[in-house]
C-alpha positions in Angstrom: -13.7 -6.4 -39.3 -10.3 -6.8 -38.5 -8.8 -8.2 -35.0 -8.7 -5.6 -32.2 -5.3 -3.7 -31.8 -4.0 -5.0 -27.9 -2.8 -2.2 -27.0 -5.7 -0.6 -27.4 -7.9 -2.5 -25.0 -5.0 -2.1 -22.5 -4.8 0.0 -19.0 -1.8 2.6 -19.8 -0.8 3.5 -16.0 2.2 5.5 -15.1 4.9 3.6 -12.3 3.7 6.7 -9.9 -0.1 6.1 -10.9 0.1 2.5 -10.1 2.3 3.3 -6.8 -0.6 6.1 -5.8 -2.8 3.1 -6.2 -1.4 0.4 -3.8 -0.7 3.1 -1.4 -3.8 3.9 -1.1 -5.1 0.5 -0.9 -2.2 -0.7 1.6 -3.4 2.3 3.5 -6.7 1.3 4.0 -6.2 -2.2 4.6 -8.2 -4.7 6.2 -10.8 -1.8 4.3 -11.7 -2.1 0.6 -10.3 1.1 -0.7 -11.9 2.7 -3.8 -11.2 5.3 -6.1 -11.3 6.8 -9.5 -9.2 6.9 -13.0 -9.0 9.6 -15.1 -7.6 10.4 -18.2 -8.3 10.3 -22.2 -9.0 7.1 -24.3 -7.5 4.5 -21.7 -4.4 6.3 -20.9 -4.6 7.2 -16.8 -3.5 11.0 -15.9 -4.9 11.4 -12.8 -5.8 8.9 -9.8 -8.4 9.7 -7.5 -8.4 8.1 -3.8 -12.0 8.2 -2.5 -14.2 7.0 0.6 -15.2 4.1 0.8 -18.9 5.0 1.7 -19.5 1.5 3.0 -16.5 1.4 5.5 -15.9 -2.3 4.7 -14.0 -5.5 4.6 -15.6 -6.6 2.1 -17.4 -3.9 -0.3 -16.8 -0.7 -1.2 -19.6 1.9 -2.7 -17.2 5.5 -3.6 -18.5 8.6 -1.4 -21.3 10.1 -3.4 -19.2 13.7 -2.7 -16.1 12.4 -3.7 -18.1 11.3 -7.0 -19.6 14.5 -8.0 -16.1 16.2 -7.0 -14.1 14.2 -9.2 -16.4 13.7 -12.0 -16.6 17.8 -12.1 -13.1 18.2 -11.9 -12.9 15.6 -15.4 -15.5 17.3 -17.2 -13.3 21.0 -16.1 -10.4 19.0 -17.3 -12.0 17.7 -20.8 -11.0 14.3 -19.2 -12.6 11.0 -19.1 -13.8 8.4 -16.6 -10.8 5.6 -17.6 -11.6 3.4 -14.5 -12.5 2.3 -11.0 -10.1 1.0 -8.5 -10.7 -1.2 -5.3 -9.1 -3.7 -3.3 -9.8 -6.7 -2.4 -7.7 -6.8 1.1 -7.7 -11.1 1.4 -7.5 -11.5 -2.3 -7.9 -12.7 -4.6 -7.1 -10.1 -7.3 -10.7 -10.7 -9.6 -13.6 -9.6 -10.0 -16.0 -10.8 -7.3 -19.8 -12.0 -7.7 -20.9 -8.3 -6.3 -18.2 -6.4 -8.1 -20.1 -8.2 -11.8 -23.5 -7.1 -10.3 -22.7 -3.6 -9.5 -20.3 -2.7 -12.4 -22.5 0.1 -13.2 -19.8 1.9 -16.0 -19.0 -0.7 -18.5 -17.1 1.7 -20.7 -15.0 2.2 -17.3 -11.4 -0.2 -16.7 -12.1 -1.8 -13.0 -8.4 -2.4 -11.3 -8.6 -4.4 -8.4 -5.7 -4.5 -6.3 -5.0 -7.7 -3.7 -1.8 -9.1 -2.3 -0.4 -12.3 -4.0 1.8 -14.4 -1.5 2.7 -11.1 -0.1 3.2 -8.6 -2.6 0.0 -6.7 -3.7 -0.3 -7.0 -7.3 -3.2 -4.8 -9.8 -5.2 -6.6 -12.4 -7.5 -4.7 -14.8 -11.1 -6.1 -16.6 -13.8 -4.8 -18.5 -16.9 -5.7 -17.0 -19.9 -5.4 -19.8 -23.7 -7.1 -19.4 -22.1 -9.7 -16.8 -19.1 -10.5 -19.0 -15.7 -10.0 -17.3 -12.7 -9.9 -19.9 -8.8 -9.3 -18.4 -7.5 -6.0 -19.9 -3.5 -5.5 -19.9 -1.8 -3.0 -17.9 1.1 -1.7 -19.5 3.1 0.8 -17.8 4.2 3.6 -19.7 6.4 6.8 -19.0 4.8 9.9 -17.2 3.3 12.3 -19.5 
């Protein structure tokens, strides 16, 4: 079997996708924020701000409503759970030792979003049986 093609184990995000993101997250802030990714294959289409259930610092759990309501409004869409967003509001932008344990969706992209000497910055992984692997982010044109 042949070497995997890059691109497709990267994030595609749009500019305004990955803007929605950190506004979210800068909004929330000293909060984790959290919220959903969806899409087809790994190409984003929609982003989903949610609740943070857990009103937290320092973990985020997304609103059990929130959850049904996006995951309903995928399925009506034919669209797929591409990832997971939260933010890690003191850095740094990686997974975390809880973020491993509870990655309950490995064929779901986690983004985490942090600020790096003062600008926030997004970084994406696959997070499979414990194993945490970077995925690329490559911004692409709206649809």
């Amino acid at each position: 079997m042949g070497d995997l093609d890059p691109e497709a184990e990267s994030l595609d995000l749009t500019v305004e996708s990955a803007q929605r993101i950190l506004t979210h997250v800068q909004a929330e802030w000293p909060l984790e924020a959290c919220g959903l990714l969806g899409g087809i294959g790994r190409r984003v289409l929609a982003v989903y701000p949610t609740r943070n259930e857990l009103a937290s610092p320092v973990r985020y759990r997304v609103h059990p409503d929130d959850l049904i309501r996006v995951i309903h409004e995928l399925e009506e869409r034919g669209w797929e759970l591409v990832g997971i967003y939260h933010s890690h509001p003191h850095g740094p932008p990686v997974p975390s030792a809880t973020d491993v344990a509870e990655a309950y969706y490995p064929e779901a992209v986690y983004v985490i979003a942090a600020p790096v000497q003062g600008e926030w910055r997004l970084r994406a992984f696959r997070i499979t049986d414990g194993a945490v692997r970077e995925v690329p982010i490559r911004l692409v044109k709206s649809p």
